[in-house]
C-alpha positions, 0 to 999 in steps of 0.5 A: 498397873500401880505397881507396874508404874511405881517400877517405871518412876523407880527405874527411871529415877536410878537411871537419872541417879547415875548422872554426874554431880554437873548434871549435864552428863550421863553415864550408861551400861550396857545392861542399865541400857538393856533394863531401863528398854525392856521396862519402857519398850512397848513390844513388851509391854504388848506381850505382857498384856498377850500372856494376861489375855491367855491367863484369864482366858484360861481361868474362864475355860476351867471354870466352865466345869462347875455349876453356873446359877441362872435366875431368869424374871419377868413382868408382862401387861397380858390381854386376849380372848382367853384373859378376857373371857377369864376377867369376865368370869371373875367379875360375874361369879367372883370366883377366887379360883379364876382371878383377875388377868392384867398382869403376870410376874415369872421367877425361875432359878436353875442349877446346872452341871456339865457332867460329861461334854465328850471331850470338849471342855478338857480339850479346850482346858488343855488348848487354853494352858498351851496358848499360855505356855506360849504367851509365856515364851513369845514375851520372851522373846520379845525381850530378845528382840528388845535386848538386841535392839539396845546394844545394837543401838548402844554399839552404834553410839560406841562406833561413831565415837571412835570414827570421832576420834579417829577423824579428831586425831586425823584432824590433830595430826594434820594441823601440827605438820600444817603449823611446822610447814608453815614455818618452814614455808616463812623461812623459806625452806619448803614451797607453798604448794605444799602449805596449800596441799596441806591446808586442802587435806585438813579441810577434808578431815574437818569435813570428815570430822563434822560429819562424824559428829552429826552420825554420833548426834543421831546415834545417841537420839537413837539409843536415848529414844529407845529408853524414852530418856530423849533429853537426857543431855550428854552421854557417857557410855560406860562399857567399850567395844571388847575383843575375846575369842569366841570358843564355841564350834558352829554345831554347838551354837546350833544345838542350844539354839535348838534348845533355847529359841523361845520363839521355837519353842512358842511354835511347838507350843502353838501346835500342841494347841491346835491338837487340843482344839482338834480334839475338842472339835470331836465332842460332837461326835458324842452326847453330852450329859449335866445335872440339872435342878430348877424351881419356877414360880408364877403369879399376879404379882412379884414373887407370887405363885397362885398362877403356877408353882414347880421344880424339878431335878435330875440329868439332861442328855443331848446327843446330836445323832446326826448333823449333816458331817459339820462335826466331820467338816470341822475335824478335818479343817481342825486337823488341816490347822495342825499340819500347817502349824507344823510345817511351820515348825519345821520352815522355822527351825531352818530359819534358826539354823541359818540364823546361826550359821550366818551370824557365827559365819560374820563373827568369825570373818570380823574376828580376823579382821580384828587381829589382821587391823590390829596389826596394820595400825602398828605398820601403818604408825610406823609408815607414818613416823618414817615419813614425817622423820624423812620429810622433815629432813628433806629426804622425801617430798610431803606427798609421802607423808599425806599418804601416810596420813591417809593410810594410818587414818584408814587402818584405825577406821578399818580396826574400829570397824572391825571390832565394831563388826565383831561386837554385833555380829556376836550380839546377833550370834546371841540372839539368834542362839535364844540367849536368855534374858529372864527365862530358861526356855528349857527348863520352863519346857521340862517343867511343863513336861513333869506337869507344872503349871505355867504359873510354877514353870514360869518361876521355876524358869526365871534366871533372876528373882523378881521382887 
């Protein structure tokens, strides 16, 4: 805990050391954003513990093979005809071999030794390490979870901003043609319905503006909440929306995330589980066998032995020859468990395969849009010139330029909204691929296979090593 929170302060003071000499402003990656919420985020931290939970659960299952030390004492105030008859005697006859009967003090101290439990305790081992393969991955893909919901959070703040400035420069652009109609309208070259038109389209972008400033307060209150950092001042976002092709076929993306979903391989791993309990149940069917030595003592007093002293040592078999089909029941609700755990294999391998395929389907869907947008910015800023050139030449009347106005400010809101698109459709394409972010989830499988430990598999695995 010391040192998890040692690691905490030492990440939140190289996030504060990124903020400008003024102090009021913030600069932030996208991979800072991501590092700073998997330290702080609480799914994590809760799956964390989970794979501690299974660690030391584990240890105890292993270390039920080895001897276990009892010592069992006692102190009792006895009474009854047969002490008191005993007592009478002793009085009478004074006799050293009938003592006094008040008191009794037991001592016994027993070693024993599972030799053979017919399968369960190897079974239940087996059924502990997989559980811990699959805290290990499921803490996996908590973080996968978590890294998403980062740049989902991030590219929200990134979005907002641009719908900022489009709404500024849409705001910019009207107020200049509202200054020269104002002009023109003193020296009595234009109507005032037109100043007055004019004046109408700039409170709706001023209106559009505020708004856009108000989604952007709350997407940064988002972002900075998620890496507990909610008075962080301004923000600066240092990595832009970016546009490169996506190379990969959709059949490819759907074998690696066959391959890579922790989450997939977590579930395997929970089957397996079920099997080795399944397997453990069935030790009833067969006795069990320990090594057993035990010493007892008994007297008047404490530690004393003139009332009883004995030991014994050797091997203890017990076979339950018949218990009405419990052991027959559990197999098969064991067995029942298996089969569900593998139908749920199976509905989830599905849910990875339409995950893929919807969120490959998105990405390229917003991949065109981003060329088809890219190039009806250029058109509609051309439209636009043409109309201010022939409006102010008093070739063509202003509706024509408010419309070209509206139509340049759509055509940057819809490629903003594009490349915004294209962005979190393959952040998502990502995640539903199982992306990695600390572990190799097939070369923690492989490892496992060849007879690792969780501990040596999980290092093996790591993409990056720890400090």
């Amino acid at each position: 805990m010391i040192v998890k929170a040692l690691s905490r302060l030492l990440m939140v003071g190289a996030m504060m050391g990124l903020m400008t000499a003024s102090g009021s402003a913030m600069t932030l990656s996208l991979n800072d954003s991501i590092t700073r919420a998997l330290e702080c985020d609480e799914r994590v931290a809760a799956a964390e513990s989970d794979t501690e939970t299974a660690r030391w659960n584990l240890s105890a299952t292993r270390r039920q093979k080895g001897p276990r030390l009892v010592w069992e004492s006692g102190a009792y105030k006895i009474g009854g005809e047969y002490y008191h008859e005993r007592n009478r005697q002793h009085e009478e006859y004074g006799n050293e071999a009938s003592p006094a009967y008040h008191n009794t003090f037991s001592n016994s101290v027993g070693i024993s030794v599972p030799l053979y439990t017919g399968g369960e305790l190897e079974g239940n081992i087996d059924s502990r390490k997989h559980l811990l393969h699959a805290a290990n991955l499921t803490l996996e893909d908590t973080r996968r979870e978590v890294r998403y919901s980062v740049v989902e959070a991030y590219y929200n703040v990134l979005q907002n901003r641009n719908v900022v400035e489009v709404n500024a420069s849409a705001v910019d652009m009207v107020a200049k043609q509202l200054d020269l109609l104002q002009v023109q309208y003193e020296e009595g070259a234009t109507a005032y319905s037109e100043v007055l038109q004019m004046q109408v389209q700039l409170a709706n972008y001023m209106q559009n503006l505020t708004l856009a400033k108000s989604d952007l307060k709350v997407a940064e209150a988002t972002l900075l909440s998620m890496l507990e950092m909610p008075d962080a001042g301004e923000l600066e976002l240092s990595d832009p929306f970016f546009y490169e092709p996506f190379k990969a076929t959709l059949n490819e993306c759907v074998m690696y995330a066959y391959d890579n979903r922790a989450d997939l391989a977590a579930a395997e791993y929970n089957v397996n589980q079920a099997e080795s309990s399944a397997e453990a149940t069935k030790a009833g069917y067969r006795p069990t066998v320990s090594g057993q030595v035990s010493k007892s003592i008994e007297g008047n007093g404490g530690f004393q032995q003139e009332r009883s002293e004995t030991w014994q040592a050797g091997v203890a078999l017990s076979w339950s020859i018949f218990d009405n089909k419990v052991t027959s029941a559990q197999v098969h609700a064991a067995q029942s468990e298996v089969d569900k755990l593998k139908s749920n294999v199976e509905a989830l391998a599905k849910t990875v395969e339409l995950q893929v395929r919807s969120s490959y389907t998105q990405m390229k869907a917003a991949e065109a849009n981003v060329k088809l947008m890219f190039k009806a910015v250029e058109q509609a800023q051309e439209s636009y010139d043409i109309a201010v050139v022939r409006h102010s030449e008093g070739v063509d009347i202003l509706l024509s330029v408010t419309d070209a106005q509206e139509k340049l400010t759509q055509a940057w809101t819809n490629y903003y909204t594009a490349l915004y698109q294209y962005n979190l459709y393959r952040a998502q394409l990502d995640r539903a691929m199982g992306v990695p972010v600390e572990i190799n989830v097939p070369v923690y499988v492989e490892a496992q296979r060849e007879g690792k430990s969780a501990r040596e598999a999980l290092e093996m695995s790591l993409l990056t090593e720890r400090g």
